[in-house]
C-alpha positions in Angstrom: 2.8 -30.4 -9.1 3.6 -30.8 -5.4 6.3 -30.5 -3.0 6.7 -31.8 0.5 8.4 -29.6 2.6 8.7 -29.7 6.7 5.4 -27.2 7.7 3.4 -26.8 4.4 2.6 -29.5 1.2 2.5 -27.0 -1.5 0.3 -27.8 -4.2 0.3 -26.0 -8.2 -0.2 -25.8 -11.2 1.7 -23.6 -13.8 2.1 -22.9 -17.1 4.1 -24.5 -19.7 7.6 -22.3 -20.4 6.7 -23.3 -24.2 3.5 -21.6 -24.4 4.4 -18.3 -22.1 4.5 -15.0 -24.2 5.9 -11.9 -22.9 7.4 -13.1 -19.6 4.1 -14.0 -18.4 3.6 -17.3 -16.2 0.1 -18.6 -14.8 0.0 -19.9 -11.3 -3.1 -21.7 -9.5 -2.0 -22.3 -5.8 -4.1 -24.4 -3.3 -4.6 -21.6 -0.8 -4.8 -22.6 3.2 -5.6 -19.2 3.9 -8.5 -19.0 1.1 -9.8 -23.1 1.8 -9.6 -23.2 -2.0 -7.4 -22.6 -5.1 -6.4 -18.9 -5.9 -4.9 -18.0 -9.2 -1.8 -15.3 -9.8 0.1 -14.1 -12.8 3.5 -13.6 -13.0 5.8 -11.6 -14.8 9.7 -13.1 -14.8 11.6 -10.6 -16.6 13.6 -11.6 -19.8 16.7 -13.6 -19.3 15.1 -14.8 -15.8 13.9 -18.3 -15.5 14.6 -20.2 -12.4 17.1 -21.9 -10.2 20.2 -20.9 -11.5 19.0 -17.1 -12.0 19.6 -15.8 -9.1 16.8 -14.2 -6.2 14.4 -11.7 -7.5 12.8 -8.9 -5.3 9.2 -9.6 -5.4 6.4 -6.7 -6.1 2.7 -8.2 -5.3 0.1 -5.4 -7.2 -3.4 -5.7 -6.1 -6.4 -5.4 -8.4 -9.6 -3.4 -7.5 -13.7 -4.8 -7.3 -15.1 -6.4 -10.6 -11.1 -7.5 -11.4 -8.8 -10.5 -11.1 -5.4 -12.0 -11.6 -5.2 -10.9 -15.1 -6.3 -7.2 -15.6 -3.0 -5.3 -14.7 -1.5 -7.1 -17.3 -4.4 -7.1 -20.1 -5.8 -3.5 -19.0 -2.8 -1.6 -18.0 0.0 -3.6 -19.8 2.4 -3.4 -16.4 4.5 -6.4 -18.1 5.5 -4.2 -20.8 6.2 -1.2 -18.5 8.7 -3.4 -16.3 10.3 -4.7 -18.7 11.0 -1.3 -20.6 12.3 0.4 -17.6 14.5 -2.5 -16.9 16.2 -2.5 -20.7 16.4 0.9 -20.1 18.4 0.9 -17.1 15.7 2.2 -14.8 15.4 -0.1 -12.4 16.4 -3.2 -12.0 14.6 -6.9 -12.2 11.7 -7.8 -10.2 9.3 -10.1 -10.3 5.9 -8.8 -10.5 3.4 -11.2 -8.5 -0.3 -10.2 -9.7 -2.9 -11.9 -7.4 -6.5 -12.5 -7.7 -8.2 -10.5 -4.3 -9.9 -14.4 -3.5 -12.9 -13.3 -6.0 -15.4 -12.7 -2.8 -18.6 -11.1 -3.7 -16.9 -8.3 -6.1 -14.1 -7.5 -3.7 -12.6 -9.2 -1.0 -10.7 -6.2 0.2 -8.2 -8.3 1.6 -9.3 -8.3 4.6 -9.9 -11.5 7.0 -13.6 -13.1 6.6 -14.9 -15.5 8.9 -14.3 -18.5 6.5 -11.0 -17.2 4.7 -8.1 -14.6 5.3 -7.5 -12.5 2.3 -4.8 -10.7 3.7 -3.4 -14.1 5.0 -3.6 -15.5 1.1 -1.4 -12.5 0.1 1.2 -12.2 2.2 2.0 -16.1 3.5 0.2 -18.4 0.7 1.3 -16.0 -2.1 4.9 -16.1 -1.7 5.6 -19.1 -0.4 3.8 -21.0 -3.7 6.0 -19.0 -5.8 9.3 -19.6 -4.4 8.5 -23.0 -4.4 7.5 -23.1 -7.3 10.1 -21.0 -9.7 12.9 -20.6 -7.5 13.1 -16.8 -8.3 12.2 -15.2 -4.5 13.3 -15.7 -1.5 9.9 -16.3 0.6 11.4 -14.7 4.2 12.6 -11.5 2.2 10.4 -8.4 2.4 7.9 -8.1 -0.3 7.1 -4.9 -2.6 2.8 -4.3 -2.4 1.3 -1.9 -4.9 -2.3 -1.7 -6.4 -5.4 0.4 -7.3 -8.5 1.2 -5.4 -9.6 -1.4 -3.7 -6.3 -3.2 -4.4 -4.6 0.4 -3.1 -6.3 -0.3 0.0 -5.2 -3.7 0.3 -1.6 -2.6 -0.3 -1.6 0.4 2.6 -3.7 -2.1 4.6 -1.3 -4.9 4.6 1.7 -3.1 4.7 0.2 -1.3 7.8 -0.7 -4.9 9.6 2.6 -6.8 8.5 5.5 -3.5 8.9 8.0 -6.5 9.7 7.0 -8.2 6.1 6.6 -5.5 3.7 9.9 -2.9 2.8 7.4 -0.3 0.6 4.1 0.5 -0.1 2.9 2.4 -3.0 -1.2 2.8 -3.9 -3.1 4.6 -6.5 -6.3 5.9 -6.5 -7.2 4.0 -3.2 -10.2 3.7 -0.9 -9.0 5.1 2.4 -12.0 3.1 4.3 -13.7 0.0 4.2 -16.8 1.7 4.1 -15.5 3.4 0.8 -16.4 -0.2 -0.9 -20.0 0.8 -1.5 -19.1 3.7 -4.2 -18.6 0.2 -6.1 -20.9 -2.4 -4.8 -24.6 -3.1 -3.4 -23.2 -6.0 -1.4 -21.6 -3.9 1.1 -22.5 -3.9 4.0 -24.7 -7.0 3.8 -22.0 -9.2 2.8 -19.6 -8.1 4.9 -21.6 -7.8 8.7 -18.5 -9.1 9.6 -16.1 -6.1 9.2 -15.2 -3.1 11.3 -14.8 0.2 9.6 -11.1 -0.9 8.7 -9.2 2.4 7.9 -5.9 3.2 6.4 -4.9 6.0 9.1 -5.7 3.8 12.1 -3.7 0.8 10.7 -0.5 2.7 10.2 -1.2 5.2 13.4 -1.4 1.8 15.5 1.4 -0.3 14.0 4.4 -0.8 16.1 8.4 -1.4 14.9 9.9 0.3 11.6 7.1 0.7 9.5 7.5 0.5 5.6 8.1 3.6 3.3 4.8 4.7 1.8 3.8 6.5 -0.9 0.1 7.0 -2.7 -1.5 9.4 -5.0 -4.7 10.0 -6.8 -6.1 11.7 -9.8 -7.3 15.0 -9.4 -11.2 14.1 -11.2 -11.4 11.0 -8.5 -14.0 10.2 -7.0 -11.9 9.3 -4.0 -9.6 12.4 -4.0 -11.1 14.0 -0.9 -10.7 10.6 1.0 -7.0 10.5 -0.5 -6.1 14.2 0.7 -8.0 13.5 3.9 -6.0 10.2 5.0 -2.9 12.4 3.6 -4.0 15.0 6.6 -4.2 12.3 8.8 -0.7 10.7 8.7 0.8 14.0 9.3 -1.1 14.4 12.0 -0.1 10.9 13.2 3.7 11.3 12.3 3.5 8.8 9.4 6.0 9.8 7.1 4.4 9.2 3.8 4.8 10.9 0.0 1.4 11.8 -1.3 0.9 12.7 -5.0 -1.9 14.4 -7.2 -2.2 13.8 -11.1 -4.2 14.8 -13.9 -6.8 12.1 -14.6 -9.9 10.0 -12.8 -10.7 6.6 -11.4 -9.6 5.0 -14.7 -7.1 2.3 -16.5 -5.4 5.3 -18.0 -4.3 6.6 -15.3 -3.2 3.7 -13.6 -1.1 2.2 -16.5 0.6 5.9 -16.4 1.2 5.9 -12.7 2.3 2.5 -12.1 5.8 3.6 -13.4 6.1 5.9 -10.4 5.4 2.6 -8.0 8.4 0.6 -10.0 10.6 3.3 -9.4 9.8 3.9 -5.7 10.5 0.2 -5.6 13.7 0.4 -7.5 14.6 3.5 -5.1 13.7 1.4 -1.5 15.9 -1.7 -1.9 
């Protein structure tokens, strides 16, 4: 598929309403930002299916290193939480956008390389391909970010760099650093010479106009929990206003298909 439009040729393919199951949609965009495809699934929740449905809020949840596009569905089941909480009256419809990072080395951090913009491929290419594409979002409306380590990272990192784009942030279990990527992977740093010591704390100390509400929280057996109450420390200090949580559990699936309730409901609240 392809649409001409007056700035951007978008460019998918998506999958076939007769073989979806559960409300979930596959979406390969051609990615300026990336120089290549990039692949997202959706969630549209029941009774939602385009044009005449009316404008969904739209929640982007980022995956951690080793992942893609498919594992908070098929590892923590988030289509199935949703869509609970919204038969029970919880919180209303949104439509869950769950992006491959760009699949760089085993994390792309989504941070800007030197040959692509992971950030850039989240917050302009993701969007825009989806409203084009299902007619469910409005592209110029603030977006919703959430995700889990690395993907927490990318969430409080973008929402820090785009305050104008993003209306809440909420992060679990989330590397606080750039740095922090080599708990996970040997490639850092070779493969990234490129990067400064990106951190959380300096991104939202330094950003200027209304920045978005915030939220993160991390189990209390994490690896990263010391990093957690230390960027925690650090926003005070810097008059962030933030909510900071600690729960029972580690650096695990488990915990993140419990917690990720607590992000929908921030969400629900923040509208």
């Amino acid at each position: 598929m392809e649409k001409e439009s007056s700035s951007f040729r978008e460019r998918w393919e998506i999958s076939d309403p007769r073989w979806e199951r559960d409300g979930l949609r596959q979406l390969t965009i051609r990615s300026a930002a990336l120089g290549r495809r990039g692949d997202v699934t959706l969630h549209v929740p029941r009774g939602y299916t385009g044009n005449d449905a009316g404008r969904l809020p739209l929640v982007i949840l980022l995956h951690g290193v080793y992942g893609s596009h498919w594992v908070w569905t098929s590892k923590a089941g988030v289509h199935e939480t949703q869509q609970r909480l919204i038969d029970a009256g919880t919180i209303p419809p949104m439509l869950l956008a769950m992006p491959s990072d760009g699949l760089f080395q085993e994390g792309s951090a989504y941070v800007a390389h030197p040959d692509a913009d992971y950030g850039s491929w989240i917050m302009d290419d993701v969007p825009r391909a989806i409203a084009a594409a299902t007619d469910l979002i409005d592209p110029r409306a603030p977006v919703f970010l959430s995700g889990l380590s690395m993907g927490g990272f990318g969430a409080m990192h973008l929402g820090g760099l785009y305050p104008q784009r993003v209306a809440a942030v909420s992060a679990h279990s989330s590397l606080t650093q750039l740095s922090q990527l080599s708990l996970f992977t040997d490639a850092y740093p070779t493969a990234y010479p490129f990067a400064h010591d990106h951190a959380i704390a300096k991104t939202w100390a330094e950003a200027r106009g209304p920045l978005p509400r915030l939220r993160f929280d991390c189990g209390k057996g994490d690896s990263l929990l010391l990093a957690n109450r230390i960027l925690h420390e650090d926003l005070e200090l810097s008059g962030v206003e933030h909510s900071y949580f600690e729960f029972e559990g580690g650096h695990e699936w488990s915990y993140w298909q419990r917690h990720i309730a607590d992000s929908l409901l921030f969400f629900a609240h923040s509208f």
